[in-house]
Biopython code that builds the backbone (N, CA, C, O; Angstrom):
import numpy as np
from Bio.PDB.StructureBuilder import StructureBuilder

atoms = [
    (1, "UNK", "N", (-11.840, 37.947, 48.410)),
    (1, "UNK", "CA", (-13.267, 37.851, 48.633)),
    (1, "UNK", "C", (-13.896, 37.278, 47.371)),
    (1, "UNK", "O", (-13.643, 37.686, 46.238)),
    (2, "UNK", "N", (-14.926, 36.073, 47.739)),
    (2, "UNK", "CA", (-15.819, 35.868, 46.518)),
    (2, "UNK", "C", (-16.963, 36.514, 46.411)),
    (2, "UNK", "O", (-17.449, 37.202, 47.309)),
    (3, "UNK", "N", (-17.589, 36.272, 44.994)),
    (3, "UNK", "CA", (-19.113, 36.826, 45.098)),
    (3, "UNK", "C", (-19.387, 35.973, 43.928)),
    (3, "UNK", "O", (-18.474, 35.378, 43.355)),
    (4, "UNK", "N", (-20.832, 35.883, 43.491)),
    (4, "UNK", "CA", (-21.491, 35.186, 42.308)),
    (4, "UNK", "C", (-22.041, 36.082, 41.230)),
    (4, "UNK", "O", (-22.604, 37.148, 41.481)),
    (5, "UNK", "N", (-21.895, 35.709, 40.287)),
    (5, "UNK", "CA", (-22.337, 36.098, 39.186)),
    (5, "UNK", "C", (-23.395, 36.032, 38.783)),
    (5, "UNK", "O", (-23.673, 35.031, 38.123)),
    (6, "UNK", "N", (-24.262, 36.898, 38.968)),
    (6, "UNK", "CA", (-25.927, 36.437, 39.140)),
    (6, "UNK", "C", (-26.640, 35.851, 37.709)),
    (6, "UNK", "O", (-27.683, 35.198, 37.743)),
    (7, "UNK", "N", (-25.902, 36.191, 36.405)),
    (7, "UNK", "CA", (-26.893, 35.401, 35.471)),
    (7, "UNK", "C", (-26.004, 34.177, 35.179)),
    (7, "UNK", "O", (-26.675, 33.153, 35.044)),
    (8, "UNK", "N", (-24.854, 34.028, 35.064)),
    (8, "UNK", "CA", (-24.299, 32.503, 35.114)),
    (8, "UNK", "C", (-24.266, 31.791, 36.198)),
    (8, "UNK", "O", (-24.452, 30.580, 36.078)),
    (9, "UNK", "N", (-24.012, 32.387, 37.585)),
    (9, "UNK", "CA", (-24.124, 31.639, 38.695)),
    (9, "UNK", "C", (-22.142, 31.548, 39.284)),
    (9, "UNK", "O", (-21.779, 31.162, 40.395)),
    (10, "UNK", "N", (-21.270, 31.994, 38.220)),
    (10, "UNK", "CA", (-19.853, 31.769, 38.417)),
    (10, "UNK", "C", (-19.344, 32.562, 39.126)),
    (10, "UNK", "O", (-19.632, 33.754, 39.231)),
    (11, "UNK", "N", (-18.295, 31.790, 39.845)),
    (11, "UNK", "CA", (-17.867, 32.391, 41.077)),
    (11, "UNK", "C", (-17.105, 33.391, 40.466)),
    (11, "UNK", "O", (-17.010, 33.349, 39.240)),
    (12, "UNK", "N", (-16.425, 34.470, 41.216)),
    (12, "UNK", "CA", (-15.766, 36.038, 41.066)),
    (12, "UNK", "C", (-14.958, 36.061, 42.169)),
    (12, "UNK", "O", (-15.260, 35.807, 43.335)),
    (13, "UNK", "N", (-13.811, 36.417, 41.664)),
    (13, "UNK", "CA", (-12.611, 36.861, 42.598)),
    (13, "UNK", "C", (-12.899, 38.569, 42.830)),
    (13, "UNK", "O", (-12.863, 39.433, 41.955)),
    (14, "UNK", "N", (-13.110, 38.698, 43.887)),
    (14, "UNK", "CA", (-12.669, 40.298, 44.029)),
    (14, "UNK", "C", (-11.497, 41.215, 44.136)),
    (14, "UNK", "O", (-10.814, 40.964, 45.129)),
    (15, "UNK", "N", (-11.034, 42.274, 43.352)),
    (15, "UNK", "CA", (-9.735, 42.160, 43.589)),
    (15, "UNK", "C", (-9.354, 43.411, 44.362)),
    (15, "UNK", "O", (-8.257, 43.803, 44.760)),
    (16, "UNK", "N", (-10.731, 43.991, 44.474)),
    (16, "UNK", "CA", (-10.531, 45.240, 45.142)),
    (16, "UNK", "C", (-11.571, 45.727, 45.986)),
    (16, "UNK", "O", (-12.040, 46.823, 45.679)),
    (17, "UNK", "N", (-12.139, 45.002, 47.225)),
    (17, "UNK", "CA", (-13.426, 44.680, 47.796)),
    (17, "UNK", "C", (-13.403, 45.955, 48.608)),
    (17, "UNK", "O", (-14.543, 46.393, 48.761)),
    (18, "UNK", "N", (-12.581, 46.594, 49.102)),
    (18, "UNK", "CA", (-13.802, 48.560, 48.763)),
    (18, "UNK", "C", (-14.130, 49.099, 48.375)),
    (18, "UNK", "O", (-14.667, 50.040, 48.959)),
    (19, "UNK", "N", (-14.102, 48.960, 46.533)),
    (19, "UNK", "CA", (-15.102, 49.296, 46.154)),
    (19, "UNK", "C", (-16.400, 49.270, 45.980)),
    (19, "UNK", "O", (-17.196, 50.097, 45.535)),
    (20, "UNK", "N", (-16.552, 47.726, 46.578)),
    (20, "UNK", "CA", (-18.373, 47.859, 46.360)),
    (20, "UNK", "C", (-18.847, 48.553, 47.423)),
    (20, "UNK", "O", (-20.046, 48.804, 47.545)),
    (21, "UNK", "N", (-17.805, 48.973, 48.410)),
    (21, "UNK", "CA", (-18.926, 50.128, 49.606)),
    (21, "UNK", "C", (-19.215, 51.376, 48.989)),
    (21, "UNK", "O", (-20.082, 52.177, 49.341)),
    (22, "UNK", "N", (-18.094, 51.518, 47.655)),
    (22, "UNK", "CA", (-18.451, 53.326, 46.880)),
    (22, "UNK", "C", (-19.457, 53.181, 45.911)),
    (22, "UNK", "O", (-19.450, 52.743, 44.761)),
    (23, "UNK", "N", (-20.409, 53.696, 46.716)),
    (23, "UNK", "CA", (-21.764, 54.215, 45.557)),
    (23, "UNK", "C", (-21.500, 54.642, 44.386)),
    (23, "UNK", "O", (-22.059, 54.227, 43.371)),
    (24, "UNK", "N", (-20.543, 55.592, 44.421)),
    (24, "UNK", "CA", (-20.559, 56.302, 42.885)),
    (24, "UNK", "C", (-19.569, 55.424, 42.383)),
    (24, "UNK", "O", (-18.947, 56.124, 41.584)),
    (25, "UNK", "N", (-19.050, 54.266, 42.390)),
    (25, "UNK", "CA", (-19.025, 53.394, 41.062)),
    (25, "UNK", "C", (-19.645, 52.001, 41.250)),
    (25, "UNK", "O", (-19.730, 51.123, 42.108)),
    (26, "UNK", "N", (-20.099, 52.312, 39.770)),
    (26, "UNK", "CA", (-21.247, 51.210, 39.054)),
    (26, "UNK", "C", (-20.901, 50.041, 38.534)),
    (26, "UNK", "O", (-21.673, 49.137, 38.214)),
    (27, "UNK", "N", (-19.195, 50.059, 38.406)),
    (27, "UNK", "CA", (-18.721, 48.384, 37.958)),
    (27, "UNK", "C", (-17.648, 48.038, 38.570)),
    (27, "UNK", "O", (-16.862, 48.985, 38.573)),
    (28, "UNK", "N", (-17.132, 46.888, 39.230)),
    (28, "UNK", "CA", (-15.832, 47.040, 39.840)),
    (28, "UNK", "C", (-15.572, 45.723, 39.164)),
    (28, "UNK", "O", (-16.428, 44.903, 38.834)),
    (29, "UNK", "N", (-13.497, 45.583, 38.908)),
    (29, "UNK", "CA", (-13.129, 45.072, 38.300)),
    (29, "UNK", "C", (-13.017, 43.650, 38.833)),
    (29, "UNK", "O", (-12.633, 43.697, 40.002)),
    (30, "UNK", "N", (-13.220, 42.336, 38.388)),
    (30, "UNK", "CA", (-13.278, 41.087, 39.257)),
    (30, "UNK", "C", (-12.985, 40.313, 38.238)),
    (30, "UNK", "O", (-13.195, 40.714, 37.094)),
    (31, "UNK", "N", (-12.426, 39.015, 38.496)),
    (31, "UNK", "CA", (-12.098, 37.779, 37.595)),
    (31, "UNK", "C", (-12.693, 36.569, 37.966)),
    (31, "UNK", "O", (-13.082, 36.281, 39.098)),
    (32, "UNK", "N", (-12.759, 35.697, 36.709)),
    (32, "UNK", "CA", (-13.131, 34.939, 37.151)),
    (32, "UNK", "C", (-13.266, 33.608, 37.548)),
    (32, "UNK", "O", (-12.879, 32.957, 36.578)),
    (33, "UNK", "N", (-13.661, 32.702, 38.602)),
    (33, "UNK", "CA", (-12.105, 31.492, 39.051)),
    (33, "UNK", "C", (-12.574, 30.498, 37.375)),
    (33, "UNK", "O", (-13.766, 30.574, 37.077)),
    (34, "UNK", "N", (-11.976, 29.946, 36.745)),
    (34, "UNK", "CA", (-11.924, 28.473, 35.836)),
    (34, "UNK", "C", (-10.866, 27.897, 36.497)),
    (34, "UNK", "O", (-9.732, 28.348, 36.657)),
    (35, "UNK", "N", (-11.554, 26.399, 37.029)),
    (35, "UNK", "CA", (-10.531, 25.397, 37.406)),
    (35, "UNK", "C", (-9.548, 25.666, 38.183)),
    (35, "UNK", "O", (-8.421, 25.268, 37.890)),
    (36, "UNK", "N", (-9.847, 26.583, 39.621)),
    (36, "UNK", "CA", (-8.507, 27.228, 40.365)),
    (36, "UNK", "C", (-7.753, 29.016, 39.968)),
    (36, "UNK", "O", (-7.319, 29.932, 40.667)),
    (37, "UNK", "N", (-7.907, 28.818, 38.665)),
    (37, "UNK", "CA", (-6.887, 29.680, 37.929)),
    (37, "UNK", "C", (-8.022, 31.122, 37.808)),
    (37, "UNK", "O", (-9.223, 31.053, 37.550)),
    (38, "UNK", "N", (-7.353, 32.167, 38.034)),
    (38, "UNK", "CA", (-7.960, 33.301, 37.842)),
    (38, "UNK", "C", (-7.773, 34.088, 36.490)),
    (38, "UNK", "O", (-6.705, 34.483, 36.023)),
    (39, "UNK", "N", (-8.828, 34.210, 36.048)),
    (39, "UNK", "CA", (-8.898, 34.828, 34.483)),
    (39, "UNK", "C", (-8.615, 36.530, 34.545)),
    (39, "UNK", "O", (-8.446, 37.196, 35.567)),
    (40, "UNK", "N", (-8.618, 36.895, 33.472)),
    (40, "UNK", "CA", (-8.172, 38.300, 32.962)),
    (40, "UNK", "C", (-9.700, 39.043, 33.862)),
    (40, "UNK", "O", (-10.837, 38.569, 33.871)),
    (41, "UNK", "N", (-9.198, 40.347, 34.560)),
    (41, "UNK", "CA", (-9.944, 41.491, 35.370)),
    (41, "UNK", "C", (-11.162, 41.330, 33.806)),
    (41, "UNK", "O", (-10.833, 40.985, 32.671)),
    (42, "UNK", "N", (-12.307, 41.645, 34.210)),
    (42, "UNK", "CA", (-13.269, 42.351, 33.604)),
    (42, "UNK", "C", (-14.212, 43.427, 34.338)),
    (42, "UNK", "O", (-14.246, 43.594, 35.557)),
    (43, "UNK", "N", (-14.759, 43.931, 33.653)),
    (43, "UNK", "CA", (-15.882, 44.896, 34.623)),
    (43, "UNK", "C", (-16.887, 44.615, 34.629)),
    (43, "UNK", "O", (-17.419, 44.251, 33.580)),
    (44, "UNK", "N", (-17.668, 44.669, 35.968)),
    (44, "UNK", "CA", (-18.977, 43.877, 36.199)),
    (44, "UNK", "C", (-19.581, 45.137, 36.631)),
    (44, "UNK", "O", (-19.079, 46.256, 36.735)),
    (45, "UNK", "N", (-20.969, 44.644, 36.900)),
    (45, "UNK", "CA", (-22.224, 46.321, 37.200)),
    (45, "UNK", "C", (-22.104, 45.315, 39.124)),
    (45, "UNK", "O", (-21.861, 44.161, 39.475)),
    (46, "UNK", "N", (-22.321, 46.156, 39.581)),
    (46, "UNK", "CA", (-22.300, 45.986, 40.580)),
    (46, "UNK", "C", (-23.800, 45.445, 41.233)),
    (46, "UNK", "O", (-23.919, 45.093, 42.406)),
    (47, "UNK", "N", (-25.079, 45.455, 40.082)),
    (47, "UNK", "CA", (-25.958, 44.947, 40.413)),
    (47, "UNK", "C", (-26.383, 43.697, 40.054)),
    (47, "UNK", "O", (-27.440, 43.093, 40.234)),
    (48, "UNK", "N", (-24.804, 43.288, 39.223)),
    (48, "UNK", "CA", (-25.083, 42.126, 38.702)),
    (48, "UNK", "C", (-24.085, 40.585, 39.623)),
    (48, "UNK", "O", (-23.749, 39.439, 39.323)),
    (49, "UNK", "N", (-23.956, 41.568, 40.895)),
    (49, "UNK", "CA", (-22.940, 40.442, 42.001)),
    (49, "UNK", "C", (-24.054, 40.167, 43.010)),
    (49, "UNK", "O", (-25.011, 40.884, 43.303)),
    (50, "UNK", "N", (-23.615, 38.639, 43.601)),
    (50, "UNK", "CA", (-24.160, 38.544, 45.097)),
    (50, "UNK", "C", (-23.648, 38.182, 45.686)),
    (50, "UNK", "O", (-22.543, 37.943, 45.198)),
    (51, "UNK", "N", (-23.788, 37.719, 47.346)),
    (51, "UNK", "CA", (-22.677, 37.028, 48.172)),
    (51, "UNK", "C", (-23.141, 35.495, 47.583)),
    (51, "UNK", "O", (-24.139, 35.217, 46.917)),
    (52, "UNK", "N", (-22.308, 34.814, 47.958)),
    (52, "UNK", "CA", (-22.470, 32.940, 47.952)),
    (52, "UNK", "C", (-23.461, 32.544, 48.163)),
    (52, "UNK", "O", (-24.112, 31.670, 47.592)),
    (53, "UNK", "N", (-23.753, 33.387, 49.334)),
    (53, "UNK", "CA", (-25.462, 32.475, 50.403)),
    (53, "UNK", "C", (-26.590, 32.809, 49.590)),
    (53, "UNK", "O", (-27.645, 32.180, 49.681)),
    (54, "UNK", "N", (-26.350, 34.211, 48.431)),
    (54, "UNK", "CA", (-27.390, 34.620, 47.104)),
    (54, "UNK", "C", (-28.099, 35.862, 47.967)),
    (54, "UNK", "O", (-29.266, 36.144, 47.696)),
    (55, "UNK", "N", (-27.401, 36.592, 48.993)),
    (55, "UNK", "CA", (-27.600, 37.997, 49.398)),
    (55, "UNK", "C", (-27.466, 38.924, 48.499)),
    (55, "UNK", "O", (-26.535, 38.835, 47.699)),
    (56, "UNK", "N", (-28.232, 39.844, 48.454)),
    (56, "UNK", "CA", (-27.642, 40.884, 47.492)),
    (56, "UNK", "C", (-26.519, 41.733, 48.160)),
    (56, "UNK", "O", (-26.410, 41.636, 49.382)),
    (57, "UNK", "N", (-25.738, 42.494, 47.534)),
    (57, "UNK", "CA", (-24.716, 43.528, 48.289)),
    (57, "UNK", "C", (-25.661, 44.664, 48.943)),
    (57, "UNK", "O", (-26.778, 44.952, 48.512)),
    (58, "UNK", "N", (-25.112, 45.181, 49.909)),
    (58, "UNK", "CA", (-25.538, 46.060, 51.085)),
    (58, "UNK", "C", (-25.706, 47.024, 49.943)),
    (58, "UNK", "O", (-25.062, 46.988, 48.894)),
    (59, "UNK", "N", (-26.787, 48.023, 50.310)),
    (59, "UNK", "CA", (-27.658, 49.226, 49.955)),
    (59, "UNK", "C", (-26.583, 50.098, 49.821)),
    (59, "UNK", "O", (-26.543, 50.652, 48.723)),
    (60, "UNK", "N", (-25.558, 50.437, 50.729)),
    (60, "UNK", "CA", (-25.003, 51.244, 51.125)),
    (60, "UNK", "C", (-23.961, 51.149, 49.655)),
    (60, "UNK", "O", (-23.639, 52.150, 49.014)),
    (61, "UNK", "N", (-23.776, 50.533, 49.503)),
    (61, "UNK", "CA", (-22.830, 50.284, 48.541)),
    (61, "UNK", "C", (-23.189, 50.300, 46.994)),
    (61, "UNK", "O", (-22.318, 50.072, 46.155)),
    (62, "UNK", "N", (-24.471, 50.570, 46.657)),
    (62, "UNK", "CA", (-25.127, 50.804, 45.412)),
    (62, "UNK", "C", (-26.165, 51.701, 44.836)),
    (62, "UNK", "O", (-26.498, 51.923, 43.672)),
    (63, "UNK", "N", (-26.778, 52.365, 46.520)),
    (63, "UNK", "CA", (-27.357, 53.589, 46.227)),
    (63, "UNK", "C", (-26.832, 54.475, 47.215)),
    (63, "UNK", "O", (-26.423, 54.036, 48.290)),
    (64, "UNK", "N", (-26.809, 55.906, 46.881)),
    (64, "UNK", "CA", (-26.168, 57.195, 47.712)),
    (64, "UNK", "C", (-26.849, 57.281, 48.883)),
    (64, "UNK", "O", (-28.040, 57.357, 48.581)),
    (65, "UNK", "N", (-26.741, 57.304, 49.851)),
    (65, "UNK", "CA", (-27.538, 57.924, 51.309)),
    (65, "UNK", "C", (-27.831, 59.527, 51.480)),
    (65, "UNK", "O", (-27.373, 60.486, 50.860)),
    (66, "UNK", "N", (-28.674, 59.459, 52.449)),
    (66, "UNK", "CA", (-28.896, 60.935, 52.780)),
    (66, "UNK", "C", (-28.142, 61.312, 53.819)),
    (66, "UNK", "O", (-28.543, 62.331, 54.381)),
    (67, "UNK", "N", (-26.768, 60.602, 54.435)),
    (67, "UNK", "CA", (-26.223, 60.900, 55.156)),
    (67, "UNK", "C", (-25.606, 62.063, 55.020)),
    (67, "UNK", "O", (-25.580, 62.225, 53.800)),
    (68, "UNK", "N", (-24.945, 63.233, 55.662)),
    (68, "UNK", "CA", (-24.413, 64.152, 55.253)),
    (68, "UNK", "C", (-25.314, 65.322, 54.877)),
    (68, "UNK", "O", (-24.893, 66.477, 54.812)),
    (69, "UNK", "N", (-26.629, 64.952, 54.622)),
    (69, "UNK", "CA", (-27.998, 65.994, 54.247)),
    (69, "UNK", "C", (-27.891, 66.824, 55.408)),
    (69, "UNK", "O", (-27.438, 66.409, 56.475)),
    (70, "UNK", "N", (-28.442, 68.395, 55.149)),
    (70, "UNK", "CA", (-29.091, 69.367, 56.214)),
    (70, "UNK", "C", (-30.416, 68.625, 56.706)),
    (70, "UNK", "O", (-30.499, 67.646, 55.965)),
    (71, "UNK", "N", (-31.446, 68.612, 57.553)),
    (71, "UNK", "CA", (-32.346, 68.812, 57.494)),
    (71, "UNK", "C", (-33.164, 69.888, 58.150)),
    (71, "UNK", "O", (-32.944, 70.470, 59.212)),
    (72, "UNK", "N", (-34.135, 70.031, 57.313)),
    (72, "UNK", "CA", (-35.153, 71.692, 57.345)),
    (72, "UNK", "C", (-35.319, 71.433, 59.241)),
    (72, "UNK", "O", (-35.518, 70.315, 59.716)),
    (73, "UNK", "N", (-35.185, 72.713, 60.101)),
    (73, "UNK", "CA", (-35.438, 72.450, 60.961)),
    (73, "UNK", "C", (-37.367, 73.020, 61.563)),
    (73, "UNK", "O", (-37.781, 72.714, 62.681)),
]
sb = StructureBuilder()
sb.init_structure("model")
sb.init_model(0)
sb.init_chain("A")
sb.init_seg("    ")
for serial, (resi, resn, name, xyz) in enumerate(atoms, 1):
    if name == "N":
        sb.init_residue(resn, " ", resi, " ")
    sb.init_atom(name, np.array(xyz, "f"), 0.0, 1.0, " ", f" {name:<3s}", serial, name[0])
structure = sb.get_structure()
């Protein structure tokens, strides 16, 4: 999976694309393409990826839900 690098604009290999559905982590490890070739893993914030088309990543995947909540009846 790709994604963009929102302040350079450079593309990102994903190397482990379930993590951006887990809320509780804030950087997931991605490389990045030069000329074909994939560079050394680094850690990125997860608010700092987008898709290609310049979507941001799904909600679900960067803030916690209230799913799982009681509610007061």
């Amino acid at each position: 999976m790709h994604l963009t690098y929102k302040p350079s604009g450079d593309l990102l290999e994903i190397l482990n694309p379930d993590c951006l559905l887990d809320w509780l982590q804030k950087v997931v490890k991605d490389c990045f393409l030069a000329d074909e070739t994939l560079q050394p893993p680094e850690a990125f914030g997860k608010d700092s990826l987008e898709f290609l088309s310049g979507e941001t990543l799904p909600r679900c995947g960067v803030k916690p839900t209230n799913k799982g909540k009681l509610r007061a009846s």
